[in-house]
PQR file with spaces between the fields and no chain letter, atoms N, CA, C, O and H, PARSE charges and radii, in Angstrom:
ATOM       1  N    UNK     1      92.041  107.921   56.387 -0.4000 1.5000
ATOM       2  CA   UNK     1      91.721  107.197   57.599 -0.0000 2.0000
ATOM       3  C    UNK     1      90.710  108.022   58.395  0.5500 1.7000
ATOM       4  O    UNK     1      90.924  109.208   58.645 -0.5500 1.4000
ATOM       5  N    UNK     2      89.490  107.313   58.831 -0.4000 1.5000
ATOM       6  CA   UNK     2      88.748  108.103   59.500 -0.0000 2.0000
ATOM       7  C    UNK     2      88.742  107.959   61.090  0.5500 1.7000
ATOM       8  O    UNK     2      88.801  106.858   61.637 -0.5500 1.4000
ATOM       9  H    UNK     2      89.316  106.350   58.628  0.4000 1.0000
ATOM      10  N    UNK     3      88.685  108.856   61.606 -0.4000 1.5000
ATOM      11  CA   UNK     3      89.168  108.881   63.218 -0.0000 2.0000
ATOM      12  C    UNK     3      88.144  108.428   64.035  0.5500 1.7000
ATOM      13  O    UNK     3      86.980  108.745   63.792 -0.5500 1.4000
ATOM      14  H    UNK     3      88.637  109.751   61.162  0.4000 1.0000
ATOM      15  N    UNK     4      88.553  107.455   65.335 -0.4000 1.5000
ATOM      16  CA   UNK     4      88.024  106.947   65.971 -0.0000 2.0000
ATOM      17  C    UNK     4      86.779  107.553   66.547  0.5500 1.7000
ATOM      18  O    UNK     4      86.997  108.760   66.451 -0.5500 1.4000
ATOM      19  H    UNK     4      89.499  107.197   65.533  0.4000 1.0000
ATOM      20  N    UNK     5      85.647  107.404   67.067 -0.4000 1.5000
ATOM      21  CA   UNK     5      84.599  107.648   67.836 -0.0000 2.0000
ATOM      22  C    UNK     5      84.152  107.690   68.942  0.5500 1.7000
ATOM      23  O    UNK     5      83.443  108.429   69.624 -0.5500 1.4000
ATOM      24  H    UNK     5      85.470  106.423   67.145  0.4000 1.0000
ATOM      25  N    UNK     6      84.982  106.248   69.066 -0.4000 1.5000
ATOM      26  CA   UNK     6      84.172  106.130   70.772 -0.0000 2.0000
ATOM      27  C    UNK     6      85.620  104.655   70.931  0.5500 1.7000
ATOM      28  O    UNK     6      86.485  104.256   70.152 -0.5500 1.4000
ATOM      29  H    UNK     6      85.558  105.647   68.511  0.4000 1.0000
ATOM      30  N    UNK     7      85.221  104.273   72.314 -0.4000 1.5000
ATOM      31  CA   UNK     7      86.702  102.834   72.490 -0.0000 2.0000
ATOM      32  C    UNK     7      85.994  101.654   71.741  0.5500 1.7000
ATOM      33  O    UNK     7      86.760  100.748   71.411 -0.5500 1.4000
ATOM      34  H    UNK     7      84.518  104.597   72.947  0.4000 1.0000
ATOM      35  N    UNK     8      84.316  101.450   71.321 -0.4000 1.5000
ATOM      36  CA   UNK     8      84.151  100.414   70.539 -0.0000 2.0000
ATOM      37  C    UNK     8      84.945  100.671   69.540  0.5500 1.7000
ATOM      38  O    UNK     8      85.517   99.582   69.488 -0.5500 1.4000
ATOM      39  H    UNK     8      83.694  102.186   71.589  0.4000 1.0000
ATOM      40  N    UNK     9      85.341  101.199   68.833 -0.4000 1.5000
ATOM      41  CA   UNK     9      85.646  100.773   67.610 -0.0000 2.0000
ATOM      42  C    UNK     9      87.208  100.389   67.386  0.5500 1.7000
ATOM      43  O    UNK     9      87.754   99.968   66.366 -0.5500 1.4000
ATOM      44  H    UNK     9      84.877  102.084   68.876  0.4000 1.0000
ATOM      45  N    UNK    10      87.770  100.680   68.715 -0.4000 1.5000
ATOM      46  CA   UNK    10      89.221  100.391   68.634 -0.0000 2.0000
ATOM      47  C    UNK    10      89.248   98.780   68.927  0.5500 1.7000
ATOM      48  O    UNK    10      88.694   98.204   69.863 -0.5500 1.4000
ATOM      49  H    UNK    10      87.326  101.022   69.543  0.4000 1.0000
ATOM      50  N    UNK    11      90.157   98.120   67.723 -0.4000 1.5000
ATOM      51  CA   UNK    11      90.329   96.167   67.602 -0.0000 2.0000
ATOM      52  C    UNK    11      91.784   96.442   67.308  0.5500 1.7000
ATOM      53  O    UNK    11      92.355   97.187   66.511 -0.5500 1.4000
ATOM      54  H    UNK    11      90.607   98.588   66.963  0.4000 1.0000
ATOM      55  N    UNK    12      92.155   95.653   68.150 -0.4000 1.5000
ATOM      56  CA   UNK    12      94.179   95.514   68.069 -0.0000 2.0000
ATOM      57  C    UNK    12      94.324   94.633   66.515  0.5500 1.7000
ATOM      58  O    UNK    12      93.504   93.956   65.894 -0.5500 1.4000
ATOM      59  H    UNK    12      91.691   95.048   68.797  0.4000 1.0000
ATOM      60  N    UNK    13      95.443   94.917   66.301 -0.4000 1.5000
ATOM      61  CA   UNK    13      95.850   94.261   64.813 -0.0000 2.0000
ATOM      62  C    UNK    13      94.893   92.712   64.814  0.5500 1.7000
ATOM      63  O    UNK    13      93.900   92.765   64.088 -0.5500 1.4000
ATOM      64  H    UNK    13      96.109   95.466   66.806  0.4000 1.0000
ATOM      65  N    UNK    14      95.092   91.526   65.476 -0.4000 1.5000
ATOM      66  CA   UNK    14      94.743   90.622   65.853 -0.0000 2.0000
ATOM      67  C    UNK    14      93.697   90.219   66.040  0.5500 1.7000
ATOM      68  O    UNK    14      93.562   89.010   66.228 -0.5500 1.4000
ATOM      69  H    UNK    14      95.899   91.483   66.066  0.4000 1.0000
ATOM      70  N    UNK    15      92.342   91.270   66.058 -0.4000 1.5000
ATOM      71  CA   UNK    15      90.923   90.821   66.030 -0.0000 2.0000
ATOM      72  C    UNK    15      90.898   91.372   67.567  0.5500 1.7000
ATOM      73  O    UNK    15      89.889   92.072   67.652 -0.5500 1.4000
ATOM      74  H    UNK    15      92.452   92.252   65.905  0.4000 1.0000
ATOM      75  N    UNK    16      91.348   91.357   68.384 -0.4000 1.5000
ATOM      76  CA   UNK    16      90.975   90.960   69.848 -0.0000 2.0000
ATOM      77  C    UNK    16      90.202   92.734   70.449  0.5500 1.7000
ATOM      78  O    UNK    16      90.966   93.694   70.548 -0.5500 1.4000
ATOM      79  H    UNK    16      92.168   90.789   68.315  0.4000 1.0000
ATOM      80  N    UNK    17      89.191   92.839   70.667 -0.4000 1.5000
ATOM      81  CA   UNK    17      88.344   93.632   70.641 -0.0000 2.0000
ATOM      82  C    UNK    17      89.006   94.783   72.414  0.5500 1.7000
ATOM      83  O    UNK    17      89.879   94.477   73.225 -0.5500 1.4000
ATOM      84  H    UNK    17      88.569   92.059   70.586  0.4000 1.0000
ATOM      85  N    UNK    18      88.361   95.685   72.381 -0.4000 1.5000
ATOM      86  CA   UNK    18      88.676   96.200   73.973 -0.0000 2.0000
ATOM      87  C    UNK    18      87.772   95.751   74.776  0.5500 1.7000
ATOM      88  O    UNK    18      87.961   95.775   75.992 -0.5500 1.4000
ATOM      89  H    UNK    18      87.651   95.935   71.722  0.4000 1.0000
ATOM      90  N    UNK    19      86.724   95.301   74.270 -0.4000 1.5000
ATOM      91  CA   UNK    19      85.617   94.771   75.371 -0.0000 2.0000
ATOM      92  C    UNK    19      86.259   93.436   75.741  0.5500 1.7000
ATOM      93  O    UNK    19      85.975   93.027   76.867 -0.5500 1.4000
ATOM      94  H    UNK    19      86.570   95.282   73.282  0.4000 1.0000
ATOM      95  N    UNK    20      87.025   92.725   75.041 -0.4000 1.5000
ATOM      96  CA   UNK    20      87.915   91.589   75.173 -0.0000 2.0000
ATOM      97  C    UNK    20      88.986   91.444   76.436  0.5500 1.7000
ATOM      98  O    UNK    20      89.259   90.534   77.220 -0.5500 1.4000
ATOM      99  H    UNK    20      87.256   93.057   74.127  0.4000 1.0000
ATOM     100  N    UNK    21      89.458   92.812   76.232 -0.4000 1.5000
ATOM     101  CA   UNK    21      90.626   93.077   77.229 -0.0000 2.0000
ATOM     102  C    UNK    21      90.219   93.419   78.419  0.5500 1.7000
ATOM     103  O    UNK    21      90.681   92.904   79.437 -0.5500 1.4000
ATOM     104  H    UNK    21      89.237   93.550   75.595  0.4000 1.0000
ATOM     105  N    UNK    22      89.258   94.379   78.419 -0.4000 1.5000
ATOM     106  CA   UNK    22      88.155   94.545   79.778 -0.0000 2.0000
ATOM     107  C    UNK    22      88.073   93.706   80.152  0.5500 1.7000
ATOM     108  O    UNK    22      88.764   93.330   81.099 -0.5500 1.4000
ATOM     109  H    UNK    22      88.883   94.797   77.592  0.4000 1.0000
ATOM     110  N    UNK    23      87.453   93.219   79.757 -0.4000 1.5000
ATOM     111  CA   UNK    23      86.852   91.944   80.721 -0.0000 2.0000
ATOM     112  C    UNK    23      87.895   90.999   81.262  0.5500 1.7000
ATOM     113  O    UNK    23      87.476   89.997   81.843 -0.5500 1.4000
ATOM     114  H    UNK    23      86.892   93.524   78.988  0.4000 1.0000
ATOM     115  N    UNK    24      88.886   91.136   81.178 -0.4000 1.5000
ATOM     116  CA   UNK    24      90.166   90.632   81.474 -0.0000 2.0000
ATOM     117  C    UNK    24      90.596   91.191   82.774  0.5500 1.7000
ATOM     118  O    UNK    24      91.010   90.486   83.694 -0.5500 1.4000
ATOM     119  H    UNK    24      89.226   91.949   80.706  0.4000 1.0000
ATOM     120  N    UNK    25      90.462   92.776   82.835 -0.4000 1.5000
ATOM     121  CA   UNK    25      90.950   93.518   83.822 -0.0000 2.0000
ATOM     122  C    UNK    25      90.138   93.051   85.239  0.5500 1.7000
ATOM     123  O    UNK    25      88.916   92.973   85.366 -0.5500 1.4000
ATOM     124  H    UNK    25      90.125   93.348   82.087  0.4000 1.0000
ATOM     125  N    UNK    26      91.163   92.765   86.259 -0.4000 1.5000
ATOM     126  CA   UNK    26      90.156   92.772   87.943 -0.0000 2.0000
ATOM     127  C    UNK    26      91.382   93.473   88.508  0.5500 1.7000
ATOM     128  O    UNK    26      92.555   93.759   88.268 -0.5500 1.4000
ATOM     129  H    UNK    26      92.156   92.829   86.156  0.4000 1.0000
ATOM     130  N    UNK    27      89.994   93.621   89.778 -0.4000 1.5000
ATOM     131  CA   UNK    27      90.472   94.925   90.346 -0.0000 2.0000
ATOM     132  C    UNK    27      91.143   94.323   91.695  0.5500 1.7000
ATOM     133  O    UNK    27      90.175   93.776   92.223 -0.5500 1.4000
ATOM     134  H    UNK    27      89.041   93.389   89.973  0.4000 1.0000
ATOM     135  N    UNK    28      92.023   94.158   92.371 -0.4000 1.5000
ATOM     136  CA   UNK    28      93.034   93.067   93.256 -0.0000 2.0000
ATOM     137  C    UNK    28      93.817   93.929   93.676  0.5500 1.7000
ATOM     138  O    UNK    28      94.611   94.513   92.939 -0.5500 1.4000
ATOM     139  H    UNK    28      92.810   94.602   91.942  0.4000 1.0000
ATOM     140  N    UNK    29      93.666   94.210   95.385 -0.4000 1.5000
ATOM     141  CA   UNK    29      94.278   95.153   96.013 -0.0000 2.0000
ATOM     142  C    UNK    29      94.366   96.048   95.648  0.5500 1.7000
ATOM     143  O    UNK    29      95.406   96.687   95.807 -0.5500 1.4000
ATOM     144  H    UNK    29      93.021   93.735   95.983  0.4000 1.0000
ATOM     145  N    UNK    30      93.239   96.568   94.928 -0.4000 1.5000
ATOM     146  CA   UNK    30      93.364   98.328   94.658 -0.0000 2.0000
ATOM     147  C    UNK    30      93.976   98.601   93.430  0.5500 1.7000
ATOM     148  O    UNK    30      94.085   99.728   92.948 -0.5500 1.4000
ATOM     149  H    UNK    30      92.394   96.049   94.798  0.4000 1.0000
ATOM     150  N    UNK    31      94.405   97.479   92.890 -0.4000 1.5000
ATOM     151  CA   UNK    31      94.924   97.825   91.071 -0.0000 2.0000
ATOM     152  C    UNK    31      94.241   97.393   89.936  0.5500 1.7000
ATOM     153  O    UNK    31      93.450   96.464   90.105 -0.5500 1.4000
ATOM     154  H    UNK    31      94.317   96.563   93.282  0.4000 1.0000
ATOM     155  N    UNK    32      94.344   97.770   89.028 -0.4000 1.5000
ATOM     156  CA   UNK    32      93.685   97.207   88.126 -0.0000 2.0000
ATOM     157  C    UNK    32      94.867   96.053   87.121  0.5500 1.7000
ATOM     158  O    UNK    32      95.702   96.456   86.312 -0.5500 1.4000
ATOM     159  H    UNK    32      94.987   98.524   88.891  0.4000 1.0000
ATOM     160  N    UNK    33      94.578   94.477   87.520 -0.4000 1.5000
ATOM     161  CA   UNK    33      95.538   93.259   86.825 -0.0000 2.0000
ATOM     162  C    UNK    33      94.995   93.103   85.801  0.5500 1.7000
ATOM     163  O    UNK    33      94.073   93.797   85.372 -0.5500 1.4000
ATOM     164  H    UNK    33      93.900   94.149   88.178  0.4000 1.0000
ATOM     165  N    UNK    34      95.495   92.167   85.271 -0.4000 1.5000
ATOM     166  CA   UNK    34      95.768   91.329   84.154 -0.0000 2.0000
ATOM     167  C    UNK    34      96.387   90.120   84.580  0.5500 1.7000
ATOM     168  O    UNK    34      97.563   90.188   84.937 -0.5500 1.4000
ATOM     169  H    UNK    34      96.244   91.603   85.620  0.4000 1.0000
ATOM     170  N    UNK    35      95.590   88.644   84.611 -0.4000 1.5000
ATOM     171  CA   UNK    35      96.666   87.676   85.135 -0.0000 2.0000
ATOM     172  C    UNK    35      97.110   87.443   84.262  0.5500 1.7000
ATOM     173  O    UNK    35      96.709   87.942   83.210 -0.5500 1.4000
ATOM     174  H    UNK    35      94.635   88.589   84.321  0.4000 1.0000
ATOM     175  N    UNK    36      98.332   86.418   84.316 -0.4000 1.5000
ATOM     176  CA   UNK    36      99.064   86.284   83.682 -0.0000 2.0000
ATOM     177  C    UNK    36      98.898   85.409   82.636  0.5500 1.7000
ATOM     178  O    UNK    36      99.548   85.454   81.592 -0.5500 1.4000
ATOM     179  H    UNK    36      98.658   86.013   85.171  0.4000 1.0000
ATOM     180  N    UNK    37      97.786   84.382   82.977 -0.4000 1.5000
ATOM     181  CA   UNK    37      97.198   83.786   81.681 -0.0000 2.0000
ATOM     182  C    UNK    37      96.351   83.929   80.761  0.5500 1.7000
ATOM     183  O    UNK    37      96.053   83.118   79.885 -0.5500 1.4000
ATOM     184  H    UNK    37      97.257   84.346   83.826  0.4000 1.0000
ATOM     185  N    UNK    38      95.889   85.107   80.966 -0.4000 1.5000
ATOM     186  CA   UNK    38      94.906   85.874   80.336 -0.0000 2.0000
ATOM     187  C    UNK    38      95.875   86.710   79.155  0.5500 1.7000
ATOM     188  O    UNK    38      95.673   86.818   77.946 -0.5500 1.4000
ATOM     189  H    UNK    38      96.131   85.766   81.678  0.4000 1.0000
ATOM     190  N    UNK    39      97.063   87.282   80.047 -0.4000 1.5000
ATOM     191  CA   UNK    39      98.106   88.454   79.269 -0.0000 2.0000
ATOM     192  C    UNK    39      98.762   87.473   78.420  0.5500 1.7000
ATOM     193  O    UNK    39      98.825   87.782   77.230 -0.5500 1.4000
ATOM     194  H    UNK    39      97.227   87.194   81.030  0.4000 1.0000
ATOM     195  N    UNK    40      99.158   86.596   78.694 -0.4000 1.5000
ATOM     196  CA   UNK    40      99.484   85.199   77.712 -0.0000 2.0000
ATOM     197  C    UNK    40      98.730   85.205   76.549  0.5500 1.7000
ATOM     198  O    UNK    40      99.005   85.791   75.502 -0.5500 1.4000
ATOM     199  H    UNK    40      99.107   86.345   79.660  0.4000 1.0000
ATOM     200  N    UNK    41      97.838   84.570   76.776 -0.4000 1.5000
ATOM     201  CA   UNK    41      96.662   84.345   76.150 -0.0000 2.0000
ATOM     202  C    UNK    41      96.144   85.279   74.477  0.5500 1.7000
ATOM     203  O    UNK    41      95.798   84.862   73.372 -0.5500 1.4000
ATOM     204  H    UNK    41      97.615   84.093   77.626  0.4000 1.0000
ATOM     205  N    UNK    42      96.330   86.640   75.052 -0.4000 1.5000
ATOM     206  CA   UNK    42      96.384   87.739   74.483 -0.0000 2.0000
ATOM     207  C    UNK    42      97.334   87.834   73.282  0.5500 1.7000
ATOM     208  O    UNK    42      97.009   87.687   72.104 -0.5500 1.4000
ATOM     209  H    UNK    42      96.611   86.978   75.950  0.4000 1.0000
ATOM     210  N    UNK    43      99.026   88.203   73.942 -0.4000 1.5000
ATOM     211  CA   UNK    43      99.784   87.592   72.947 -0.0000 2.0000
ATOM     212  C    UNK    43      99.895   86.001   72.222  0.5500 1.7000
ATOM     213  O    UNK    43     100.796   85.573   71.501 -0.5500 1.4000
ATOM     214  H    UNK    43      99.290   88.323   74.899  0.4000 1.0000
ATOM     215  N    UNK    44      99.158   85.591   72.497 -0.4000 1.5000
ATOM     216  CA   UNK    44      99.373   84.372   71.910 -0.0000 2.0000
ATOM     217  C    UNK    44     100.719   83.391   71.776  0.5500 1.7000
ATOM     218  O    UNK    44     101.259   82.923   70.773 -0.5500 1.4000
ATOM     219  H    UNK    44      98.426   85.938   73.083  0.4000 1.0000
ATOM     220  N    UNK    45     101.158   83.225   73.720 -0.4000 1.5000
ATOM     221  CA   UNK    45     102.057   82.566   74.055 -0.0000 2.0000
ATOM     222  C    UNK    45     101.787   81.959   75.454  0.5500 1.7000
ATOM     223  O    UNK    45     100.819   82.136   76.193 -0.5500 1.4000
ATOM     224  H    UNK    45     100.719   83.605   74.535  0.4000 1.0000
ATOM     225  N    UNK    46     102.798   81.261   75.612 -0.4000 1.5000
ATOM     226  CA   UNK    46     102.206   80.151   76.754 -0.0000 2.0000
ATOM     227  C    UNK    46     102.342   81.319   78.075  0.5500 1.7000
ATOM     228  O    UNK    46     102.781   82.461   77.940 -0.5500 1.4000
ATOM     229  H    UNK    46     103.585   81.117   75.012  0.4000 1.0000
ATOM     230  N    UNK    47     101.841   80.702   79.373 -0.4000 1.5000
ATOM     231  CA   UNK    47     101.865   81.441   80.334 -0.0000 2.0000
ATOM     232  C    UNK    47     103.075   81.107   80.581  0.5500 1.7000
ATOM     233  O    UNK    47     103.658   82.191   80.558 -0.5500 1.4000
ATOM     234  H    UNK    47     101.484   79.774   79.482  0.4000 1.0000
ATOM     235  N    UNK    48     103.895   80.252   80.819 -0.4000 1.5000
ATOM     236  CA   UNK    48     105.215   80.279   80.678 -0.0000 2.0000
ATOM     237  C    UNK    48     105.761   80.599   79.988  0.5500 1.7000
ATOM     238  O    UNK    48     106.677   79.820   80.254 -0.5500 1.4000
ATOM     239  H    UNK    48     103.422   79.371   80.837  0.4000 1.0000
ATOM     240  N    UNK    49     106.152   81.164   79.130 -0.4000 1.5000
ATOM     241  CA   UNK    49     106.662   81.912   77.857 -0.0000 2.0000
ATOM     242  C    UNK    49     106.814   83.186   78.472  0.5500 1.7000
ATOM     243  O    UNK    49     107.823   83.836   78.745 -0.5500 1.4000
ATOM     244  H    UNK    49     105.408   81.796   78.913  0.4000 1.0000
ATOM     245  N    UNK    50     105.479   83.430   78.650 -0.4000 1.5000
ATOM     246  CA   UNK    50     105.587   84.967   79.432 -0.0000 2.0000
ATOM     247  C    UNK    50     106.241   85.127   80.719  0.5500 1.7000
ATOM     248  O    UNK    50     107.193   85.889   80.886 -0.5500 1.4000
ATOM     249  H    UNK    50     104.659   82.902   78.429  0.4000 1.0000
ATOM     250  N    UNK    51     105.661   84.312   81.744 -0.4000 1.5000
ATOM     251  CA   UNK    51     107.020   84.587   82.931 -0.0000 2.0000
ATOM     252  C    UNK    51     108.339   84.621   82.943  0.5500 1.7000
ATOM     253  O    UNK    51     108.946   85.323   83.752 -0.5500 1.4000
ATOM     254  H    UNK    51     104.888   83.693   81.608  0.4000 1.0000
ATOM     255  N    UNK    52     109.253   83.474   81.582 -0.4000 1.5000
ATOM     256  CA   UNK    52     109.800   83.320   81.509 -0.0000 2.0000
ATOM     257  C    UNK    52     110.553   84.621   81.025  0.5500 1.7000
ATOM     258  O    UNK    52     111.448   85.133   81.697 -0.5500 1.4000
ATOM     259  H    UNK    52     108.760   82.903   80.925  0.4000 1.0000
ATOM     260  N    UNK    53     110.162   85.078   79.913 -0.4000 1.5000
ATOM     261  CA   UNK    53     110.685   86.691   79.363 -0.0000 2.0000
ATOM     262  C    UNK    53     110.348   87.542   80.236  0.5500 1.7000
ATOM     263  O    UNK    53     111.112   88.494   80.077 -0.5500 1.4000
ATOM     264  H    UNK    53     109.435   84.662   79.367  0.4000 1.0000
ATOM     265  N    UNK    54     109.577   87.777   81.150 -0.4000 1.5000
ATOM     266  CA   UNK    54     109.456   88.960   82.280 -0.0000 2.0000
ATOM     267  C    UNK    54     110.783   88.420   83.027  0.5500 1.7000
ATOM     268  O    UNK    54     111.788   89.074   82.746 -0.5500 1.4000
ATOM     269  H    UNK    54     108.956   87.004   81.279  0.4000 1.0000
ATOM     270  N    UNK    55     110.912   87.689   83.640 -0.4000 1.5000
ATOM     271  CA   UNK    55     111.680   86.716   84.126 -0.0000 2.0000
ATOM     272  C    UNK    55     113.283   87.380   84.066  0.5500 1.7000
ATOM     273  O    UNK    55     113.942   87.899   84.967 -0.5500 1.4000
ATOM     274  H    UNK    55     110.096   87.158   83.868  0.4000 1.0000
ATOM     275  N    UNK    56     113.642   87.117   82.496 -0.4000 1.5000
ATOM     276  CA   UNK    56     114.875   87.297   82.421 -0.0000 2.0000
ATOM     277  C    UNK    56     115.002   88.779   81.862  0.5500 1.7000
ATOM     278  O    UNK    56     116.150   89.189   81.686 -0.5500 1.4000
ATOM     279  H    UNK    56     113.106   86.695   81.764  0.4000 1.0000
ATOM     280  N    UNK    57     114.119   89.483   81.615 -0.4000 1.5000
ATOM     281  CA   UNK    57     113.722   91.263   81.809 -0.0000 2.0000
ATOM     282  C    UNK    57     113.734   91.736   82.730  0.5500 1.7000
ATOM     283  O    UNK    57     113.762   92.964   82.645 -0.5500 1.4000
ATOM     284  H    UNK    57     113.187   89.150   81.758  0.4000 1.0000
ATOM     285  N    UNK    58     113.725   91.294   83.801 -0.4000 1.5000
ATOM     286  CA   UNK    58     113.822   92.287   85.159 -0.0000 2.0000
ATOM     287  C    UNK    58     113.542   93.584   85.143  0.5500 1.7000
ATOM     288  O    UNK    58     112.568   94.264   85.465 -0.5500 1.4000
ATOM     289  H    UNK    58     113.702   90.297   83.870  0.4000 1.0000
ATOM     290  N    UNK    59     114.842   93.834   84.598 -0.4000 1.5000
ATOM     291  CA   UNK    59     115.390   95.685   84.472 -0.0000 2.0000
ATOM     292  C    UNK    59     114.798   96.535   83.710  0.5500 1.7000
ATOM     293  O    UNK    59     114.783   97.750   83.907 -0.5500 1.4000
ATOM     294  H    UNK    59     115.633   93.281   84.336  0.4000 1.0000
ATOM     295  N    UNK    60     113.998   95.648   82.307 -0.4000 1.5000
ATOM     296  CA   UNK    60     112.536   96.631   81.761 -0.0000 2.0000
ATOM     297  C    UNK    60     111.739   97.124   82.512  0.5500 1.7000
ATOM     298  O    UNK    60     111.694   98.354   82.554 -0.5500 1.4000
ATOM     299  H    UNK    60     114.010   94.661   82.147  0.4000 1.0000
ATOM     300  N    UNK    61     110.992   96.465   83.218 -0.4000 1.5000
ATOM     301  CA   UNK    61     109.911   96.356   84.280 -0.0000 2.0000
ATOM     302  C    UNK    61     109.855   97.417   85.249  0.5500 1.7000
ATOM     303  O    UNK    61     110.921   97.557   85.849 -0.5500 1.4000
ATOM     304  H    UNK    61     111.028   95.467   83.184  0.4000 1.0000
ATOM     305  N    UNK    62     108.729   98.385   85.660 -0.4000 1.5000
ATOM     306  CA   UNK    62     108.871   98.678   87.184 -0.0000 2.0000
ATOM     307  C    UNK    62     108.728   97.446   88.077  0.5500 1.7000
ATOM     308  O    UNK    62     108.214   96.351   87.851 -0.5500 1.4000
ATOM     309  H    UNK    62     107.863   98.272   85.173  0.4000 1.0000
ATOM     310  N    UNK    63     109.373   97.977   89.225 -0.4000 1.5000
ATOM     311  CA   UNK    63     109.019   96.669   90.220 -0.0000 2.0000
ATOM     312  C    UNK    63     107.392   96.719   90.794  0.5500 1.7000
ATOM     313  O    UNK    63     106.921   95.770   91.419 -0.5500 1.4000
ATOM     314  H    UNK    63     109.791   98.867   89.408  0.4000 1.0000
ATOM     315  N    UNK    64     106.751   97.736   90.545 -0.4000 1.5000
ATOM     316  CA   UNK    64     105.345   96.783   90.798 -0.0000 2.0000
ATOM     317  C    UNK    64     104.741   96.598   89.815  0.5500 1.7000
ATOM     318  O    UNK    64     103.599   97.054   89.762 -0.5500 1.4000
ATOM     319  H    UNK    64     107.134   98.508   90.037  0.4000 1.0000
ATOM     320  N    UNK    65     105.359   95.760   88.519 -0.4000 1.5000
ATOM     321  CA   UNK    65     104.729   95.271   87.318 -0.0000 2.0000
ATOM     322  C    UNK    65     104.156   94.129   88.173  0.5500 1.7000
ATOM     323  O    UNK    65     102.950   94.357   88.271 -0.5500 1.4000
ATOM     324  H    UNK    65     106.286   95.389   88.563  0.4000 1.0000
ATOM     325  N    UNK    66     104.461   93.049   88.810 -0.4000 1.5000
ATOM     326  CA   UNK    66     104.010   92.101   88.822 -0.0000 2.0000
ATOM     327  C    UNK    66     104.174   91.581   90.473  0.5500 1.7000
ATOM     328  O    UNK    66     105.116   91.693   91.258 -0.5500 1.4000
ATOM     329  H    UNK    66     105.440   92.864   88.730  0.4000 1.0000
ATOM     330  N    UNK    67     103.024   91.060   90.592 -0.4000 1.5000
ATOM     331  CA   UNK    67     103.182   90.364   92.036 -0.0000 2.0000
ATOM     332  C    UNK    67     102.359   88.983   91.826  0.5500 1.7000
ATOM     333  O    UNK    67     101.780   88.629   90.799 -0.5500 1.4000
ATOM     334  H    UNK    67     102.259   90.968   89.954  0.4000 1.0000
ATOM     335  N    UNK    68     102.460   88.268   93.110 -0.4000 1.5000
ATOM     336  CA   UNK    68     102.145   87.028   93.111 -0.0000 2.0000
ATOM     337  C    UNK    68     100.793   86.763   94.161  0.5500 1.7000
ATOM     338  O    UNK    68     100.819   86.954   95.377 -0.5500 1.4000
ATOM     339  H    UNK    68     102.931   88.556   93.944  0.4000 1.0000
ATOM     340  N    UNK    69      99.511   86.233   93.299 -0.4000 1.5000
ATOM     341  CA   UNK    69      98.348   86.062   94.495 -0.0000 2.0000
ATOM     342  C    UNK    69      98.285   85.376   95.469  0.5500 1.7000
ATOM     343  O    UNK    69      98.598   84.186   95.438 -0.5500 1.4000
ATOM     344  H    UNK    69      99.490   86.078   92.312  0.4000 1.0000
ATOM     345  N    UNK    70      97.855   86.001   96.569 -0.4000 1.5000
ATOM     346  CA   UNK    70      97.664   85.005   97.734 -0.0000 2.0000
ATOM     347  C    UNK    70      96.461   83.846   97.834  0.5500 1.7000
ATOM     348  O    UNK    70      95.435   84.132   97.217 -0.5500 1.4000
ATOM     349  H    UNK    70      97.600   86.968   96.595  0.4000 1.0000
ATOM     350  N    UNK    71      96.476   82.729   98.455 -0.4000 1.5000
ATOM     351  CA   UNK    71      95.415   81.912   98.251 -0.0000 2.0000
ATOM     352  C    UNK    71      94.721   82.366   98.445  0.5500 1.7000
ATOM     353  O    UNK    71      93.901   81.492   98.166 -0.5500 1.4000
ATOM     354  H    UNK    71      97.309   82.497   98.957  0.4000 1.0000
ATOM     355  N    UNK    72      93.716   83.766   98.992 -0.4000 1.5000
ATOM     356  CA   UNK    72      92.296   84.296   99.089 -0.0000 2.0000
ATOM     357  C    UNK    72      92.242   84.962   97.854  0.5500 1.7000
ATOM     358  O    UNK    72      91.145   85.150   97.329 -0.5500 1.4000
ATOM     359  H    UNK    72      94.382   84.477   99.219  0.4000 1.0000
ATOM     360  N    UNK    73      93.305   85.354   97.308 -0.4000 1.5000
ATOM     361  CA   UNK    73      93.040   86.086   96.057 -0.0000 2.0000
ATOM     362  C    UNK    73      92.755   85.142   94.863  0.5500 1.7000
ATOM     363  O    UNK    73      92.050   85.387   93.884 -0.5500 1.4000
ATOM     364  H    UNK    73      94.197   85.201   97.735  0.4000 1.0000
ATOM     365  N    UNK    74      93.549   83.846   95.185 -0.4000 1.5000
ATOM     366  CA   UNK    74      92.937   83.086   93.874 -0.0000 2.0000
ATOM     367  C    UNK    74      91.688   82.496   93.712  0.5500 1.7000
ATOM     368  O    UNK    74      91.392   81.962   92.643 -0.5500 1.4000
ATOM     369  H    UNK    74      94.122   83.648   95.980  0.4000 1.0000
């Protein structure tokens, strides 16, 4: 196996590139997100799917895994 170079060349099992995931990332009150239909999207499940298992995970989670946007933020 020859060792990585640089972050181009890193592709998740799935094809889905890091320039993929970047561009995903915004920057919202000072953090760097992932909405939730995008993080969906990614795994390849509904956006409900995913709230739903964060949902009933709670206790995995830190509590500032996830917050909810305000209408200026959307």
């Amino acid at each position: 196996m020859q060792p990585l170079h640089n972050k181009k060349d890193i592709i998740m099992s799935n094809d889905v590139s890091v320039e993929t995931i970047a561009g995903k990332i915004y920057l919202i009150r000072g953090m760097k997100v992932i909405l939730d239909a995008d993080l969906a999207e990614l795994y390849g499940v509904t956006t409900k799917a995913l709230n739903q298992a964060v949902t009933r995970n709670e206790q995995r989670f830190p509590p500032d895994f996830m917050f909810r946007l305000n209408i200026e933020e959307k």
